[in-house]
N, CA, C and O atoms as a DFTB+ gen file, in Angstrom:
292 C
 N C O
     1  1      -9.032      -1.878      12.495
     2  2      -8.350      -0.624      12.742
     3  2      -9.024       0.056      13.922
     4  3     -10.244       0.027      14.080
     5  1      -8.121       0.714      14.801
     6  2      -8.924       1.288      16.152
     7  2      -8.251       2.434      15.723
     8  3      -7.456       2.691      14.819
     9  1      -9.091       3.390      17.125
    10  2      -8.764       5.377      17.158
    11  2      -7.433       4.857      16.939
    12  3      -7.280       4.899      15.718
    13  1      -6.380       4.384      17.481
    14  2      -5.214       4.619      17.945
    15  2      -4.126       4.333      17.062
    16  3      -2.933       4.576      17.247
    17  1      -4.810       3.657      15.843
    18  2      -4.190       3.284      14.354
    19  2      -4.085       4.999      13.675
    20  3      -3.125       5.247      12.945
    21  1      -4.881       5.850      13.904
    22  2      -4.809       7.211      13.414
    23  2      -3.458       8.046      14.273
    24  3      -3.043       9.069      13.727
    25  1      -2.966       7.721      15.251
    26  2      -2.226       8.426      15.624
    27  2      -0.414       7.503      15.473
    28  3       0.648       8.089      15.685
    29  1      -0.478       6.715      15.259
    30  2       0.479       6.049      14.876
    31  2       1.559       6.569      13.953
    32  3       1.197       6.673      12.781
    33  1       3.035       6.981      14.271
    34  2       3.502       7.723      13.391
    35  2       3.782       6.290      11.956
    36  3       3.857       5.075      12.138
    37  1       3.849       6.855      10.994
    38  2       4.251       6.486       9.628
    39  2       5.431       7.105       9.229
    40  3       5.716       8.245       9.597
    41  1       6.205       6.369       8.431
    42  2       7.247       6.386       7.670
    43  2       7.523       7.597       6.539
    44  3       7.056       7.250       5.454
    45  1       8.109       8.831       6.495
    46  2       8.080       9.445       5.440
    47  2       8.939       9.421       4.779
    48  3      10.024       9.203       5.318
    49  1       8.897       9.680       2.930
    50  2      10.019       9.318       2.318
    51  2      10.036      10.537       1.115
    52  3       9.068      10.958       0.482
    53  1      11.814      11.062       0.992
    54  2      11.736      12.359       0.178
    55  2      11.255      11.458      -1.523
    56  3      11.495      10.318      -1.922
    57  1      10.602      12.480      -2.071
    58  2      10.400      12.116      -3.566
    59  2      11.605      10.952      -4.251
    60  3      11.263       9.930      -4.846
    61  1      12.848      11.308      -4.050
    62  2      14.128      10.774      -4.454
    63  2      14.178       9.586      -3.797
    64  3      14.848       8.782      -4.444
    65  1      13.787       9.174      -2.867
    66  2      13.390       7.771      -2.059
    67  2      12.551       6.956      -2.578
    68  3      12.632       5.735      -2.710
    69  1      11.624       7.778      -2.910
    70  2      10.328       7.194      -3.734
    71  2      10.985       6.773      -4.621
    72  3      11.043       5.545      -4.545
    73  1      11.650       7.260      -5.638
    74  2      11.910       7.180      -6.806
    75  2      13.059       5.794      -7.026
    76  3      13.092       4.887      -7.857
    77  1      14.002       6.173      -5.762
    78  2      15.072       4.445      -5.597
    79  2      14.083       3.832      -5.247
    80  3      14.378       2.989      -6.095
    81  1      12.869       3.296      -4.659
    82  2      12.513       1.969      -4.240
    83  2      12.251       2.035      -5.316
    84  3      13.069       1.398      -5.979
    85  1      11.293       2.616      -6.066
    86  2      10.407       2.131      -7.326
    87  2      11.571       1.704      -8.448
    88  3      11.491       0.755      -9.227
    89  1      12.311       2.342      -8.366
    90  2      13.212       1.714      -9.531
    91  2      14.364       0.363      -9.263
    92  3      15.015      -0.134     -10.182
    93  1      14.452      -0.132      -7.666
    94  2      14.794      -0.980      -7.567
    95  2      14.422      -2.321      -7.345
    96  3      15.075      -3.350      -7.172
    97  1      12.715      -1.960      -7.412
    98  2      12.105      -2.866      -7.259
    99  2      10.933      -3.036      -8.450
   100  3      10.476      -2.142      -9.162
   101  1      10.577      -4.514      -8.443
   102  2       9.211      -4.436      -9.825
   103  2       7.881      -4.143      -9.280
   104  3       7.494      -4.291      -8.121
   105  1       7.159      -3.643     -10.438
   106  2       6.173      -2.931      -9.775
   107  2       5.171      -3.983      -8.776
   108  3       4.275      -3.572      -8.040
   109  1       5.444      -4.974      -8.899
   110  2       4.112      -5.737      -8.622
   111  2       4.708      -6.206      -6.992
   112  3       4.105      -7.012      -6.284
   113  1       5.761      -5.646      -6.667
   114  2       6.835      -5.872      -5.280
   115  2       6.418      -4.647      -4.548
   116  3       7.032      -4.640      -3.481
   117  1       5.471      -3.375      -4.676
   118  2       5.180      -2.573      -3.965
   119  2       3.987      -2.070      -4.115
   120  3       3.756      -1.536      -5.200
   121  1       2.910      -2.098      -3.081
   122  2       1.590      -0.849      -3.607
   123  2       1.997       0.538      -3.516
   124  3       2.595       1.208      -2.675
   125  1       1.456       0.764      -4.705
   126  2       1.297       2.624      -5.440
   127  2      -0.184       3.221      -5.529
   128  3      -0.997       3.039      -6.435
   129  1      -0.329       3.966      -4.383
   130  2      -1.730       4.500      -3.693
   131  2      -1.624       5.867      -3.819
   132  3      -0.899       6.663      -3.223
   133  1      -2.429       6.022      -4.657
   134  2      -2.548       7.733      -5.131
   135  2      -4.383       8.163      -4.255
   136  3      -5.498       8.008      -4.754
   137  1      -4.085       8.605      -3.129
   138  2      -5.102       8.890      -2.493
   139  2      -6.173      10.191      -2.070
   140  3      -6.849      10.485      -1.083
   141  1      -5.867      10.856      -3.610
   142  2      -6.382      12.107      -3.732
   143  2      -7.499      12.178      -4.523
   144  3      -7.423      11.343      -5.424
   145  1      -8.128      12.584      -4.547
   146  2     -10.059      12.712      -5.246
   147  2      -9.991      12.541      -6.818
   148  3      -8.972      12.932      -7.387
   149  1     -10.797      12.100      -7.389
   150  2     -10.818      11.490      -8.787
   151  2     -10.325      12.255      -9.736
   152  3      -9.531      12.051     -10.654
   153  1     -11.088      13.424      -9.267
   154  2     -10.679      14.505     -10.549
   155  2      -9.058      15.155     -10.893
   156  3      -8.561      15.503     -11.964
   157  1      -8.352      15.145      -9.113
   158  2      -7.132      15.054      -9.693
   159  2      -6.297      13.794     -10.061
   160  3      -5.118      13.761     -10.414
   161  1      -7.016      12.945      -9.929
   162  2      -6.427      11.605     -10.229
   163  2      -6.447      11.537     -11.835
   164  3      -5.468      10.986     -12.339
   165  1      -7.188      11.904     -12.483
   166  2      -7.836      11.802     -13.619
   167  2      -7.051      13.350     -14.536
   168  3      -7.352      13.644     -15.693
   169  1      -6.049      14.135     -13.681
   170  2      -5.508      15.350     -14.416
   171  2      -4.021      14.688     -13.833
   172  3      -3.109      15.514     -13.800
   173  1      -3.753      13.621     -13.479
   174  2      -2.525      13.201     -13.352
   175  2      -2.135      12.332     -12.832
   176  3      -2.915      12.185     -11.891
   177  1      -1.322      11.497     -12.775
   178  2      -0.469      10.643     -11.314
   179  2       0.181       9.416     -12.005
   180  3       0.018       8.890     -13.106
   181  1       0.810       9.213     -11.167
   182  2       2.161       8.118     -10.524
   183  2       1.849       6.787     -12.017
   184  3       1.218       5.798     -11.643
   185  1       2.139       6.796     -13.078
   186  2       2.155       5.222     -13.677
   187  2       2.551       4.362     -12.820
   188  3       3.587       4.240     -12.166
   189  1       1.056       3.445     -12.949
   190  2       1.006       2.179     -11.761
   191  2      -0.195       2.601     -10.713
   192  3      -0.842       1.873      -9.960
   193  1      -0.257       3.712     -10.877
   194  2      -1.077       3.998      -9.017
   195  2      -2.521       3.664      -9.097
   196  3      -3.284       3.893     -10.036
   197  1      -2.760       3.125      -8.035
   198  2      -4.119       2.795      -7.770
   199  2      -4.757       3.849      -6.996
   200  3      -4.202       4.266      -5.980
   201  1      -6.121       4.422      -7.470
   202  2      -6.370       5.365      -6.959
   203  2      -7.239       4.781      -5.926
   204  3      -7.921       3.890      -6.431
   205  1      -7.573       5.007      -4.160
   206  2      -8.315       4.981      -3.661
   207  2      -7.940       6.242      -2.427
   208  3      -7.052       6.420      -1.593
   209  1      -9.413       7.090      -2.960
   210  2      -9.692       8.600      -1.983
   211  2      -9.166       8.149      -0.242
   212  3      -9.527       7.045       0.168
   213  1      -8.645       8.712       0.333
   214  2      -8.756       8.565       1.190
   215  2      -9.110       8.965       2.584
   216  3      -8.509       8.960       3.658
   217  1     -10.623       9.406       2.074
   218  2     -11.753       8.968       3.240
   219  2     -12.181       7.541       2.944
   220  3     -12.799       7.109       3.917
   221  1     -12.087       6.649       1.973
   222  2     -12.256       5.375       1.650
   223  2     -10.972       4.348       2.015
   224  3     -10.955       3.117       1.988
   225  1     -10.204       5.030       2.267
   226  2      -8.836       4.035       2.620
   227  2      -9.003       2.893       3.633
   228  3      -8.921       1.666       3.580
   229  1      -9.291       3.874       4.645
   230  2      -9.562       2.554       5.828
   231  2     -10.186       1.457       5.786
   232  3      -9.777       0.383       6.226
   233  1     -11.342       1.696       5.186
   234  2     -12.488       0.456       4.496
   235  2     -11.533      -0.360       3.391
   236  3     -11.417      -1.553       3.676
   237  1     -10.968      -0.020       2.423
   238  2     -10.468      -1.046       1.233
   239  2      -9.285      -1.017       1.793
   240  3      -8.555      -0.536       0.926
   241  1      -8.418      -1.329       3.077
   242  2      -7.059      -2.064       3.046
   243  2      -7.135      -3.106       2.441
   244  3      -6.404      -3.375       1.488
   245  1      -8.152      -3.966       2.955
   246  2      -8.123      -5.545       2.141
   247  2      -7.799      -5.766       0.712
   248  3      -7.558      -6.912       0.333
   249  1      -7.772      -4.699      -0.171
   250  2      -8.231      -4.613      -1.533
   251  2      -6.299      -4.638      -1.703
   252  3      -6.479      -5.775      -2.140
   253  1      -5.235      -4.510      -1.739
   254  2      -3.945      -4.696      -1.480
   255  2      -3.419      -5.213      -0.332
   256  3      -3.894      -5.232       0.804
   257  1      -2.098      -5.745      -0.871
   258  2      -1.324      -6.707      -0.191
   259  2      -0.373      -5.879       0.969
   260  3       0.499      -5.013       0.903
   261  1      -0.828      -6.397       1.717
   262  2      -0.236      -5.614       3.034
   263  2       1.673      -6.079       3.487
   264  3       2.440      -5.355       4.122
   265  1       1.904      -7.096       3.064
   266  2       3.152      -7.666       3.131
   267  2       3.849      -6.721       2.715
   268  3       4.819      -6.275       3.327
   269  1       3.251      -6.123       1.147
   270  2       4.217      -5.499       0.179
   271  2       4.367      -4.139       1.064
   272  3       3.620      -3.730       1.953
   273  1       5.623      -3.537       0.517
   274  2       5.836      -1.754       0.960
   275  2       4.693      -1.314       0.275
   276  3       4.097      -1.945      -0.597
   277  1       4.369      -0.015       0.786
   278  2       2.854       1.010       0.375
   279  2       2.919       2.197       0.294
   280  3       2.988       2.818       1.355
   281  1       2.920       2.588      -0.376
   282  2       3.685       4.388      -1.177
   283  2       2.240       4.643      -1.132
   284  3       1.365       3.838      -1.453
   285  1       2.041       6.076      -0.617
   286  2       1.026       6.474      -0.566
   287  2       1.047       8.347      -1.113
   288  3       1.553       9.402      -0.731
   289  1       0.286       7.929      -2.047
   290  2       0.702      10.119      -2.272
   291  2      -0.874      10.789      -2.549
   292  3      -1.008      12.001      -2.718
């Protein structure tokens, strides 16, 4: 990953978007990245989501499948 991976626009999707892929697809056909600090991870989130903070993101891409789509909240 270089500086220039940070400025790269990304894909945004309304909640209701979220909600058709996930239901048209099985879970194991998309990563679900809940990338907010433990403690709110731990007062809620997404069934399925893998939590990794993200000031740690950049370091564990490897840790999921990059092929798959990647929902990130």
């Amino acid at each position: 990953m270089s500086i220039h991976d940070y400025f790269r626009s990304v894909e945004t999707m309304t909640p209701e978007q979220v909600r058709g892929l996930m239901d048209s697809r099985r879970p194991e056909e998309y990563n679900l990245l809940d990338v907010r600090q433990p403690g709110e991870y731990r007062r809620g989130h997404l069934p399925g989501a893998r939590l990794i903070p993200l000031a740690e993101l950049a370091g564990r891409l490897t840790e999921f499948g990059p092929a798959k789509p990647t929902i990130a909240y």
